[in-house]
TIFI-10903 format. One record per atom (N, C-alpha, C): residue number from 1; atom name; residue in one letter; x, y, z. Coordinates in steps of 0.001 Angstrom, whole numbers, plus 500000, padded with zeros to 6 digits. Atoms other than C-alpha are relative to their C-alpha. Layout:
N
<kolke: NUM | marfi: CA | tido: A | c1: X | c2: Y | c3: Z>
...
//
This chain:
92
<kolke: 1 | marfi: N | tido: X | c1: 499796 | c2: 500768 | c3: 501221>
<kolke: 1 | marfi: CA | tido: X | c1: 850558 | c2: 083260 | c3: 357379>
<kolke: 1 | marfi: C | tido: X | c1: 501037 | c2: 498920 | c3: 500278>
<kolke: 2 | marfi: N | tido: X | c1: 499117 | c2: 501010 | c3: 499931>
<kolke: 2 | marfi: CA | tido: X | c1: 852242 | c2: 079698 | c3: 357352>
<kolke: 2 | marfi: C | tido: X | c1: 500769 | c2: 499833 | c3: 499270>
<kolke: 3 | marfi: N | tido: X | c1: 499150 | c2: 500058 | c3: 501470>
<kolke: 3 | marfi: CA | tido: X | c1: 854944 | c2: 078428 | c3: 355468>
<kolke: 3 | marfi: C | tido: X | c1: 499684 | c2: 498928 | c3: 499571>
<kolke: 4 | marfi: N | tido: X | c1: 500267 | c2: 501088 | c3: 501013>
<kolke: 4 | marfi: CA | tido: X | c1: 854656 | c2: 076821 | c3: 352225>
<kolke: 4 | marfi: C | tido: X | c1: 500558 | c2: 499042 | c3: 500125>
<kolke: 5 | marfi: N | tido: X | c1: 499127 | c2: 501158 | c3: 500332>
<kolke: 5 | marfi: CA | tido: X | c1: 856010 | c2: 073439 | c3: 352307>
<kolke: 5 | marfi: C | tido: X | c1: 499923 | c2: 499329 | c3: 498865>
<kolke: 6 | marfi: N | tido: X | c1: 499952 | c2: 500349 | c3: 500930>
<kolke: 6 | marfi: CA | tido: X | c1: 856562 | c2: 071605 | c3: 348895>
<kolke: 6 | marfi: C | tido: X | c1: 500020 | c2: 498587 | c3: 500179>
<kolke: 7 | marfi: N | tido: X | c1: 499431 | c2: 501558 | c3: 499979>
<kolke: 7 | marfi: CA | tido: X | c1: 856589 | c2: 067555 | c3: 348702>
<kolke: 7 | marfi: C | tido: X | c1: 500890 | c2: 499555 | c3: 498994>
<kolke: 8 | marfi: N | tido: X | c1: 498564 | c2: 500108 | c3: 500899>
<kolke: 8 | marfi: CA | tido: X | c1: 860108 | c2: 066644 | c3: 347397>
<kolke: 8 | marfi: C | tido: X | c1: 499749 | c2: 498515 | c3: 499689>
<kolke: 9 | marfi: N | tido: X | c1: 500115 | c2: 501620 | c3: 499987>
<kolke: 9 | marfi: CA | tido: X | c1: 859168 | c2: 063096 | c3: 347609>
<kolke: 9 | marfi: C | tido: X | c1: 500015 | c2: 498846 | c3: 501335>
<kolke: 10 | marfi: N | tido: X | c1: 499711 | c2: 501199 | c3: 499002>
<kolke: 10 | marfi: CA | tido: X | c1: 858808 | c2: 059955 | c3: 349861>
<kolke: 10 | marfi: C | tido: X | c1: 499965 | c2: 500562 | c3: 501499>
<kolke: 11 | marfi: N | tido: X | c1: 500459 | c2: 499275 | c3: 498255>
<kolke: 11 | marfi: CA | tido: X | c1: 857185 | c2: 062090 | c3: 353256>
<kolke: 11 | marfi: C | tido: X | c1: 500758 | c2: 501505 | c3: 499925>
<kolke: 12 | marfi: N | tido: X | c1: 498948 | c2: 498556 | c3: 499861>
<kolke: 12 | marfi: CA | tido: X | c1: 859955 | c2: 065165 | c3: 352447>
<kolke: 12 | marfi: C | tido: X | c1: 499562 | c2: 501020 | c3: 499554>
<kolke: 13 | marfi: N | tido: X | c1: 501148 | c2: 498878 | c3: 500557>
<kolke: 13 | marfi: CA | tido: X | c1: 858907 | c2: 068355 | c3: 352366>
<kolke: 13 | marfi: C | tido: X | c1: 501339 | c2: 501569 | c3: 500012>
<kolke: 14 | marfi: N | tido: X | c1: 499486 | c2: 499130 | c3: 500167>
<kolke: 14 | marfi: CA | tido: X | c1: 860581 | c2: 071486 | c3: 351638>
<kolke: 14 | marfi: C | tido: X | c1: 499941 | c2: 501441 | c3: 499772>
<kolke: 15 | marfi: N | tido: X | c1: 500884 | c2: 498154 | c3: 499625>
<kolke: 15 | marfi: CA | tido: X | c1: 859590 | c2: 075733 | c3: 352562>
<kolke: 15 | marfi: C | tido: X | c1: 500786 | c2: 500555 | c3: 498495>
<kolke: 16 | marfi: N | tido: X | c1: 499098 | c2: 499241 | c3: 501699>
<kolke: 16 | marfi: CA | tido: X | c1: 859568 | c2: 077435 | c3: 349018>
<kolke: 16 | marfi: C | tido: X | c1: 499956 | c2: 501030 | c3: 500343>
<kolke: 17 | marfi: N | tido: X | c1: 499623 | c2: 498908 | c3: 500074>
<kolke: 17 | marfi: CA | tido: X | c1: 860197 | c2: 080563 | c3: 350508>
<kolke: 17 | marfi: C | tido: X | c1: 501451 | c2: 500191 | c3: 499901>
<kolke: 18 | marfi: N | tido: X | c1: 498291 | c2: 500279 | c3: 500094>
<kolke: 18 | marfi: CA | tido: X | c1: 864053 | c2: 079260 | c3: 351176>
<kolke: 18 | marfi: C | tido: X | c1: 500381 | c2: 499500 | c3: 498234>
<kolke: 19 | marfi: N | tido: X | c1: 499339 | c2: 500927 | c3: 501196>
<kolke: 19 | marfi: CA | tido: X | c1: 864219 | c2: 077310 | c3: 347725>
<kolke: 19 | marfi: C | tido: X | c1: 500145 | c2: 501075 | c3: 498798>
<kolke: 20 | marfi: N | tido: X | c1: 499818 | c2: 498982 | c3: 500472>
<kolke: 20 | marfi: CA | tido: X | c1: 866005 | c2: 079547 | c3: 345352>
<kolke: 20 | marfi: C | tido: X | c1: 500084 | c2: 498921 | c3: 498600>
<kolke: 21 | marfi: N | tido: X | c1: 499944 | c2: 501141 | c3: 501125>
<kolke: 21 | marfi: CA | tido: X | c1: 866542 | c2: 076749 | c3: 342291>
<kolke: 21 | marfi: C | tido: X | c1: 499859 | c2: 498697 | c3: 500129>
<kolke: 22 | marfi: N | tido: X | c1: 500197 | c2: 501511 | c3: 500199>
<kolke: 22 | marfi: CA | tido: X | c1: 865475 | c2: 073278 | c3: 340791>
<kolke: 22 | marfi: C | tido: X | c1: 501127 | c2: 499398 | c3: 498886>
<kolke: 23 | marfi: N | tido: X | c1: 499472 | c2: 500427 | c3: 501255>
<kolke: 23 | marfi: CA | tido: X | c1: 867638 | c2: 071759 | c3: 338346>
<kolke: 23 | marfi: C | tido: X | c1: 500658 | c2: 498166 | c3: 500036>
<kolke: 24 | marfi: N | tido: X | c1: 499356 | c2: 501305 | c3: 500013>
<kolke: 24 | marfi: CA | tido: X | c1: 868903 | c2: 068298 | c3: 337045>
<kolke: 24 | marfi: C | tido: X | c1: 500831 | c2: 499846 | c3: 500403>
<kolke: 25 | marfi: N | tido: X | c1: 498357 | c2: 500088 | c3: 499126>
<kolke: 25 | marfi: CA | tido: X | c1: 871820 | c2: 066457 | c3: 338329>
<kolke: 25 | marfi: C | tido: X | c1: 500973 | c2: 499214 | c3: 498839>
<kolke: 26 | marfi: N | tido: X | c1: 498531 | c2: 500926 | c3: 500655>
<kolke: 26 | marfi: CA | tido: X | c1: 873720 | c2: 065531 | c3: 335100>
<kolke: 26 | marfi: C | tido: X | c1: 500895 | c2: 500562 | c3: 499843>
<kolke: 27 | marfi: N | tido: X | c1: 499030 | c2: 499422 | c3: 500615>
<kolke: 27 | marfi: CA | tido: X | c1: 875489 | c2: 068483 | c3: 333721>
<kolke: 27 | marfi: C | tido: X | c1: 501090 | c2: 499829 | c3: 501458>
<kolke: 28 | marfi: N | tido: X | c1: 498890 | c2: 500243 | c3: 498946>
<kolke: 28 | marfi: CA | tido: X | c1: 878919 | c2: 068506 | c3: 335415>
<kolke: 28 | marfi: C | tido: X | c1: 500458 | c2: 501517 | c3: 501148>
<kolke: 29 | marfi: N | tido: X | c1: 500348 | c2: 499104 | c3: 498759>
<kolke: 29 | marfi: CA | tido: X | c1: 878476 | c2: 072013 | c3: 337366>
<kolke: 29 | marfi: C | tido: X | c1: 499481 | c2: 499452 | c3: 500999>
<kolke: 30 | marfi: N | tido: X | c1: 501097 | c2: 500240 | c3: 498794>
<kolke: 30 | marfi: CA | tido: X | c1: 875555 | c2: 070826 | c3: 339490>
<kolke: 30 | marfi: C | tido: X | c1: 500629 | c2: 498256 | c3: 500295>
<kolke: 31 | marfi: N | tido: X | c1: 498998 | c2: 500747 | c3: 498985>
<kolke: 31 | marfi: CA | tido: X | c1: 878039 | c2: 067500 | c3: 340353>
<kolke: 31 | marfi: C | tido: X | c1: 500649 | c2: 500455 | c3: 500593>
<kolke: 32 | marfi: N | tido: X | c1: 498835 | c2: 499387 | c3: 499118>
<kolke: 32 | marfi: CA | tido: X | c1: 880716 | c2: 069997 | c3: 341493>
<kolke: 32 | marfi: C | tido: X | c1: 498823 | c2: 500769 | c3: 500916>
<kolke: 33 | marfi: N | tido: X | c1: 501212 | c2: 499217 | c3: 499182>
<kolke: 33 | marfi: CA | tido: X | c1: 877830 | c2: 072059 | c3: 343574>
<kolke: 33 | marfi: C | tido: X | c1: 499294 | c2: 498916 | c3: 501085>
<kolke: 34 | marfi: N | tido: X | c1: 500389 | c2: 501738 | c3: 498792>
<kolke: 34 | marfi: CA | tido: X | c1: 876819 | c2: 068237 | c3: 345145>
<kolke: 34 | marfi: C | tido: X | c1: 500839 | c2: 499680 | c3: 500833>
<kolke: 35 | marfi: N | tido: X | c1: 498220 | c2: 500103 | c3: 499534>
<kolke: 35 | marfi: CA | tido: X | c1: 880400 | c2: 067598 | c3: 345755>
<kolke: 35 | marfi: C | tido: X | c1: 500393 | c2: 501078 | c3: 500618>
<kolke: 36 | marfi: N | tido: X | c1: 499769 | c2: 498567 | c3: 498850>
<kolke: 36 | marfi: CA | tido: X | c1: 881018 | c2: 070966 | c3: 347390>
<kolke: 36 | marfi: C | tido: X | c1: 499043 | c2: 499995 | c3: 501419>
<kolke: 37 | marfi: N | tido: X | c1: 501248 | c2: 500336 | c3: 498998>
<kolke: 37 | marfi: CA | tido: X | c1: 877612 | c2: 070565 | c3: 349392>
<kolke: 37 | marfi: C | tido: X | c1: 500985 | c2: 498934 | c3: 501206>
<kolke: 38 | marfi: N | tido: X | c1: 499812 | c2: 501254 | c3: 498991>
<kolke: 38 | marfi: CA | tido: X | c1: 878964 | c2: 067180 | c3: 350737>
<kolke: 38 | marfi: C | tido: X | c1: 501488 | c2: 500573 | c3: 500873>
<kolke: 39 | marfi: N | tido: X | c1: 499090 | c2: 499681 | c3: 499369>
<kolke: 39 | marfi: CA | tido: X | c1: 882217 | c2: 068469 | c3: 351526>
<kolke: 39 | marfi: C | tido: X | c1: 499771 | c2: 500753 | c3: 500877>
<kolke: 40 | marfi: N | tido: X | c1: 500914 | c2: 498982 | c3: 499419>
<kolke: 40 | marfi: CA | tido: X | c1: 880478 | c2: 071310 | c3: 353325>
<kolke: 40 | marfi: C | tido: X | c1: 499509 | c2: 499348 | c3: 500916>
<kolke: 41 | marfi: N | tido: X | c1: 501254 | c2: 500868 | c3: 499301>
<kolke: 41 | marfi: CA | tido: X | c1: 878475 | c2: 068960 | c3: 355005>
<kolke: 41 | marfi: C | tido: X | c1: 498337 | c2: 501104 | c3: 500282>
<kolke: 42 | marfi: N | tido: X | c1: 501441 | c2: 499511 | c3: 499898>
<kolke: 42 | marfi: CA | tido: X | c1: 875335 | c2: 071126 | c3: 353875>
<kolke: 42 | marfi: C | tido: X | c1: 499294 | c2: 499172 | c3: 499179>
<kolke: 43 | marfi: N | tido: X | c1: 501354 | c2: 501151 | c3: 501365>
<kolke: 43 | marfi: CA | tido: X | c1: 873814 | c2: 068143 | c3: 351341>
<kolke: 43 | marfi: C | tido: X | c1: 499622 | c2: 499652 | c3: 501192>
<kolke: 44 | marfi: N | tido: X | c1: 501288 | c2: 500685 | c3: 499430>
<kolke: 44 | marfi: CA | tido: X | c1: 870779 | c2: 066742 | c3: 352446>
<kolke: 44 | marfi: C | tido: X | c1: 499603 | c2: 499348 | c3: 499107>
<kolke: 45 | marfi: N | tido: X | c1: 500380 | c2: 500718 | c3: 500966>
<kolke: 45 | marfi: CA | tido: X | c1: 870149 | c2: 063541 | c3: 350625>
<kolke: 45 | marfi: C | tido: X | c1: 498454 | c2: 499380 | c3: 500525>
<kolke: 46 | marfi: N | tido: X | c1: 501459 | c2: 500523 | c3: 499293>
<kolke: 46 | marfi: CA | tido: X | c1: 866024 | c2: 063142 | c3: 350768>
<kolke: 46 | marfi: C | tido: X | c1: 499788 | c2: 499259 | c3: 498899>
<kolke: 47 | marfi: N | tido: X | c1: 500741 | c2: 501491 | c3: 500908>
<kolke: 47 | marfi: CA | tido: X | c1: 865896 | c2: 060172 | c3: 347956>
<kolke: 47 | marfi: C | tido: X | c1: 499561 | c2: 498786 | c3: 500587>
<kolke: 48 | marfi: N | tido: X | c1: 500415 | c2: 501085 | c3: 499419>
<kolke: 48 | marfi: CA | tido: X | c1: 865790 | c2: 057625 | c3: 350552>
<kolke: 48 | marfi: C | tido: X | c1: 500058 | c2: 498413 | c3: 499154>
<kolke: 49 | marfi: N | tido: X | c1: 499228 | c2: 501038 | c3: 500893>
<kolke: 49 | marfi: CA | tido: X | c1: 868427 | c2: 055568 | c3: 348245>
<kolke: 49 | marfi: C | tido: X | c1: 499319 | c2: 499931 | c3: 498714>
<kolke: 50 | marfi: N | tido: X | c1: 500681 | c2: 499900 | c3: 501512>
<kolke: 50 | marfi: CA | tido: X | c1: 866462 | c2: 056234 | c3: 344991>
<kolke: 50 | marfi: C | tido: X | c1: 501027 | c2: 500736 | c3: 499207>
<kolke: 51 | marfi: N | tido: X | c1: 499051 | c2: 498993 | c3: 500838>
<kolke: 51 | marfi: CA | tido: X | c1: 868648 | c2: 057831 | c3: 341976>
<kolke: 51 | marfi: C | tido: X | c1: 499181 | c2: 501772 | c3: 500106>
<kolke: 52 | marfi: N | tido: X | c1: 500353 | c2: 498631 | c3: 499901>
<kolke: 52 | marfi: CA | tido: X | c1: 868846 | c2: 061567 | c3: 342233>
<kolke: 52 | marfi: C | tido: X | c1: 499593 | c2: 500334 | c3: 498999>
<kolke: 53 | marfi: N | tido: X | c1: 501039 | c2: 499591 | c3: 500950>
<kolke: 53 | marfi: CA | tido: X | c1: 866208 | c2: 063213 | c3: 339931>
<kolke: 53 | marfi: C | tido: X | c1: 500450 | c2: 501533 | c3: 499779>
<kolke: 54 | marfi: N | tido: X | c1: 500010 | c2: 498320 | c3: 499931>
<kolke: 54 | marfi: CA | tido: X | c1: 866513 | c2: 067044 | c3: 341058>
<kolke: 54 | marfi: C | tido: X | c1: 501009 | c2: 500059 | c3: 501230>
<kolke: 55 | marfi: N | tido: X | c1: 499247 | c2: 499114 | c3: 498674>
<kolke: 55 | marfi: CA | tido: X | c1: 868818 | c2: 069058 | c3: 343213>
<kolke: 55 | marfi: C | tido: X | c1: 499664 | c2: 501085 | c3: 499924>
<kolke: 56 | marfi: N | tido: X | c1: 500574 | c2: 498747 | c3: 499814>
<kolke: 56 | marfi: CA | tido: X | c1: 867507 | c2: 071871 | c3: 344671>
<kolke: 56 | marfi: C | tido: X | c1: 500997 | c2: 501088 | c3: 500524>
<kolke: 57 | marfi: N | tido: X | c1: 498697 | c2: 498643 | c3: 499476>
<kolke: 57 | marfi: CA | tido: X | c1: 869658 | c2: 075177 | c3: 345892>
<kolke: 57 | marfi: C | tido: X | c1: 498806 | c2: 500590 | c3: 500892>
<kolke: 58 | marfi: N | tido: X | c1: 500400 | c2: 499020 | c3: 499193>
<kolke: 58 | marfi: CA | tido: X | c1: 868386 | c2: 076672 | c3: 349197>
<kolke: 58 | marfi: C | tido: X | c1: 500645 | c2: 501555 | c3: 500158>
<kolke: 59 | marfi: N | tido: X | c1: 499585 | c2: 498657 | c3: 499479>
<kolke: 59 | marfi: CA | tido: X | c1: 868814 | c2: 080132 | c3: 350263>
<kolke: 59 | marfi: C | tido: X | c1: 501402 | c2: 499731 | c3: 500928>
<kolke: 60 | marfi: N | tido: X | c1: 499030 | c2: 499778 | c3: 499282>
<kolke: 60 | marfi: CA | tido: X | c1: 871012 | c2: 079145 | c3: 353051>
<kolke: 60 | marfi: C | tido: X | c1: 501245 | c2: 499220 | c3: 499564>
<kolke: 61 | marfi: N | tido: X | c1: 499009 | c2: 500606 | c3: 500709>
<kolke: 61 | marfi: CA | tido: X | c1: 873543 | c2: 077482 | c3: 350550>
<kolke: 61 | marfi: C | tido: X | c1: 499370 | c2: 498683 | c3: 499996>
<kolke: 62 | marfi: N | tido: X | c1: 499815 | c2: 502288 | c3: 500111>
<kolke: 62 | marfi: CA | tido: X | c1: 872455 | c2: 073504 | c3: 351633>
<kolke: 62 | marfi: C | tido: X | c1: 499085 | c2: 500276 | c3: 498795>
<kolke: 63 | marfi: N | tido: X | c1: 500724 | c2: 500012 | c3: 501185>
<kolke: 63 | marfi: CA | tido: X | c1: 871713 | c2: 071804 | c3: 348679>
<kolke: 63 | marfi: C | tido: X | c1: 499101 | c2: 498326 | c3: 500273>
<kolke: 64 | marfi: N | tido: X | c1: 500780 | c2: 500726 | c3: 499770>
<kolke: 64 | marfi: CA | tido: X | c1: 868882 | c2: 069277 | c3: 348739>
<kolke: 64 | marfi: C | tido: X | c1: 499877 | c2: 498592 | c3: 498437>
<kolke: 65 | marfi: N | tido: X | c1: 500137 | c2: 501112 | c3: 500843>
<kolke: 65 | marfi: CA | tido: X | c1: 868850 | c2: 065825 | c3: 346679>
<kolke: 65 | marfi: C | tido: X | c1: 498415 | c2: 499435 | c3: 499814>
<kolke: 66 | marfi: N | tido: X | c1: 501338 | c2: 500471 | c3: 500717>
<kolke: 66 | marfi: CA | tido: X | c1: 865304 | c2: 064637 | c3: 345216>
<kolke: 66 | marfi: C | tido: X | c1: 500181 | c2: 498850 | c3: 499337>
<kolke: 67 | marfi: N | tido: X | c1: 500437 | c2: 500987 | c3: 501471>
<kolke: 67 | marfi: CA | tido: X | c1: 864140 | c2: 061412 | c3: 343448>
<kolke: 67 | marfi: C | tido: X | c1: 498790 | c2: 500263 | c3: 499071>
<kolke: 68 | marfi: N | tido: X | c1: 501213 | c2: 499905 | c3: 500840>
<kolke: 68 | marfi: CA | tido: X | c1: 861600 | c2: 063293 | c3: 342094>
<kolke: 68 | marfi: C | tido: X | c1: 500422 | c2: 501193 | c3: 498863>
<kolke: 69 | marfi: N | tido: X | c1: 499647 | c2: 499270 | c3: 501205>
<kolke: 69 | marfi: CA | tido: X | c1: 861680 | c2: 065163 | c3: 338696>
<kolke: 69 | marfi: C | tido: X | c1: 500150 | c2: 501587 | c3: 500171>
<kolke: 70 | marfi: N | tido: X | c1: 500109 | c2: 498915 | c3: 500032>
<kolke: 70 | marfi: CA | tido: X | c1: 862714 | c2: 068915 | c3: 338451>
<kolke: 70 | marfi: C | tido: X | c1: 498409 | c2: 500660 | c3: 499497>
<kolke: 71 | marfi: N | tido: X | c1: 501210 | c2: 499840 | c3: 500526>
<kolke: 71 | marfi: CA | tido: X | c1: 858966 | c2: 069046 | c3: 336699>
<kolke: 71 | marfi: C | tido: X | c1: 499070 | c2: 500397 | c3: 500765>
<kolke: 72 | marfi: N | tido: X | c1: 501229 | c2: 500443 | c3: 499048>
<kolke: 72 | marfi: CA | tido: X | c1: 857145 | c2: 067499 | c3: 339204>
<kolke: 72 | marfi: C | tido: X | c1: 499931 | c2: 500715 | c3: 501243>
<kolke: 73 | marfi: N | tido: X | c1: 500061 | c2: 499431 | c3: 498986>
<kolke: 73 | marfi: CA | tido: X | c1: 858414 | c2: 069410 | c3: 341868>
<kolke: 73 | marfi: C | tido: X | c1: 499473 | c2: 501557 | c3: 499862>
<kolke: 74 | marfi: N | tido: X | c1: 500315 | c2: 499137 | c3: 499982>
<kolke: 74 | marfi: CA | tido: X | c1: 857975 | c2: 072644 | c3: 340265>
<kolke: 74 | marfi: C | tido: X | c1: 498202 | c2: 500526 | c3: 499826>
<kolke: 75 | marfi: N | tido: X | c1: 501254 | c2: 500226 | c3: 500032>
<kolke: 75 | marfi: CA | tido: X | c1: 854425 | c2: 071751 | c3: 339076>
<kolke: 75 | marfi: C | tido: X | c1: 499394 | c2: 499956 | c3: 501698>
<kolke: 76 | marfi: N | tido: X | c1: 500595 | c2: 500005 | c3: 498563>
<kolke: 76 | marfi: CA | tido: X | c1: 853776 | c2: 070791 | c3: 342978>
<kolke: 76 | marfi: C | tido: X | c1: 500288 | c2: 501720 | c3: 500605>
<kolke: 77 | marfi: N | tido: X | c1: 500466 | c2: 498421 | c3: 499841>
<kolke: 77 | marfi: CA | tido: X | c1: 854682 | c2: 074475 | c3: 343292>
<kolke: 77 | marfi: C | tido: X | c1: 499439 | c2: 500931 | c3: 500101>
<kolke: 78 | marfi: N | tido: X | c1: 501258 | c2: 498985 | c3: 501487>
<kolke: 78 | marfi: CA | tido: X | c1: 852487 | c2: 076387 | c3: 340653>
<kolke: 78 | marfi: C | tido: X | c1: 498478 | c2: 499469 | c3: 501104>
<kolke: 79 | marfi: N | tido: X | c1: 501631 | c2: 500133 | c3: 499653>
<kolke: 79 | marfi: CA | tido: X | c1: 849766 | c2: 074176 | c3: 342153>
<kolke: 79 | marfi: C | tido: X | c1: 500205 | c2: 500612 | c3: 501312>
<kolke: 80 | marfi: N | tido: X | c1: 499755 | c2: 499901 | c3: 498599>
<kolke: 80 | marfi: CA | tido: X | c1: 850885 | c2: 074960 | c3: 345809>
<kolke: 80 | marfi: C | tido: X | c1: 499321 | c2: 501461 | c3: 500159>
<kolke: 81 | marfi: N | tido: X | c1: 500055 | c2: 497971 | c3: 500138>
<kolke: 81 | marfi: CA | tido: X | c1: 850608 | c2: 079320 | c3: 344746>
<kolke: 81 | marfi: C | tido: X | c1: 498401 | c2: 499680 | c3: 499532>
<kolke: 82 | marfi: N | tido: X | c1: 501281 | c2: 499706 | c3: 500236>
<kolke: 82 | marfi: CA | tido: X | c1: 847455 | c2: 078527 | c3: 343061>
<kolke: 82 | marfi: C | tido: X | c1: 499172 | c2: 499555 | c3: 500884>
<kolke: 83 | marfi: N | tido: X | c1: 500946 | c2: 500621 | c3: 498423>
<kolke: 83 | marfi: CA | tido: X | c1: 845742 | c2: 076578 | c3: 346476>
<kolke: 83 | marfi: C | tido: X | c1: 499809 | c2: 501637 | c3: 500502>
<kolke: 84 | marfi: N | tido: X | c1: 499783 | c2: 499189 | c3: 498391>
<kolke: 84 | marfi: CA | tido: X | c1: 846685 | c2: 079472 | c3: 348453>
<kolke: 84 | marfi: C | tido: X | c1: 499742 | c2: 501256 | c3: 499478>
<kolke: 85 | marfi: N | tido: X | c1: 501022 | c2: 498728 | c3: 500578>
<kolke: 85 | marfi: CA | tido: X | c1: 845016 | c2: 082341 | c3: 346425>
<kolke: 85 | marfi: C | tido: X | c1: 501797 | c2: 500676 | c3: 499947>
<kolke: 86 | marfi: N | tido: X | c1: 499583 | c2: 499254 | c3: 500364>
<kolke: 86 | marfi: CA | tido: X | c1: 848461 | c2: 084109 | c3: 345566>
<kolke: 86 | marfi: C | tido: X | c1: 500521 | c2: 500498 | c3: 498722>
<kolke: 87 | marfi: N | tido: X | c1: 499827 | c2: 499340 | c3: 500996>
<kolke: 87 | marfi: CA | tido: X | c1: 848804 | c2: 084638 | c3: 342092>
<kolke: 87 | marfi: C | tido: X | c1: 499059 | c2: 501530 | c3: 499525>
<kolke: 88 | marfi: N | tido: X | c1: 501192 | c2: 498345 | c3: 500191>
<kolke: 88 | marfi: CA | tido: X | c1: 847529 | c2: 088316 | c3: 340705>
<kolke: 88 | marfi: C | tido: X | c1: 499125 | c2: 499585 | c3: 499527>
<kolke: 89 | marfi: N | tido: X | c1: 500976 | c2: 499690 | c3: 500585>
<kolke: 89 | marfi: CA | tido: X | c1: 844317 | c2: 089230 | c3: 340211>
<kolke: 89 | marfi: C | tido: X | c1: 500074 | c2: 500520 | c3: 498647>
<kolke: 90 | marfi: N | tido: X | c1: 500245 | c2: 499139 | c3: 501584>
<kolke: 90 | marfi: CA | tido: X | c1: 843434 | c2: 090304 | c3: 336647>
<kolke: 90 | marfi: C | tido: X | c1: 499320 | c2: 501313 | c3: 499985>
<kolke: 91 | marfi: N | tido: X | c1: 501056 | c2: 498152 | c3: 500248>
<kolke: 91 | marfi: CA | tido: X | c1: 842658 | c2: 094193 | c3: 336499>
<kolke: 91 | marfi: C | tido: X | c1: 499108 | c2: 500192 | c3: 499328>
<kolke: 92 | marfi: N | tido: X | c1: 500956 | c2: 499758 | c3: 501271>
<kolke: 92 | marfi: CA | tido: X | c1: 839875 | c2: 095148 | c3: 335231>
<kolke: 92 | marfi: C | tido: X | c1: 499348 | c2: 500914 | c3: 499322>
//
């Protein structure tokens, strides 16, 4: 079995077995969590100079920058599980 990769935007791709959260980047937590990242030097900015949309939270702490919508990415998700035959079957 391969791993899932997700398209974060603009060629970037990202394994949703590591990606533990999506969320916006206004409230002022998830700036201090950007700002920690960078200090860290675990951010990974994949906007490719576009305004940040989503920040994602990996498993291994780095946190990942998006210009694409917390929506859109999770939607590219949902569809990603439903390609790949793993949602449950319906009992019957």
């Amino acid at each position: 079995m391969g791993v899932k990769l997700i398209n974060i935007g603009y060629g970037n791709f990202v394994s949703a077995a590591r990606l533990i959260s999506i969320v916006s980047p206004d409230s002022a937590p998830v700036k201090r969590i950007v700002q920690e990242a960078r200090d860290r030097g675990t951010l990974v900015d994949a906007t490719c100079g576009r305004r940040t949309r989503a920040v994602m939270i990996m498993d291994s702490g780095h946190v990942l920058l998006s210009a694409v919508q917390p929506e859109t990415v999770a939607h590219r998700l949902d569809d990603r599980e439903i390609q790949s035959g793993e949602e449950e079957e319906p009992d019957e």
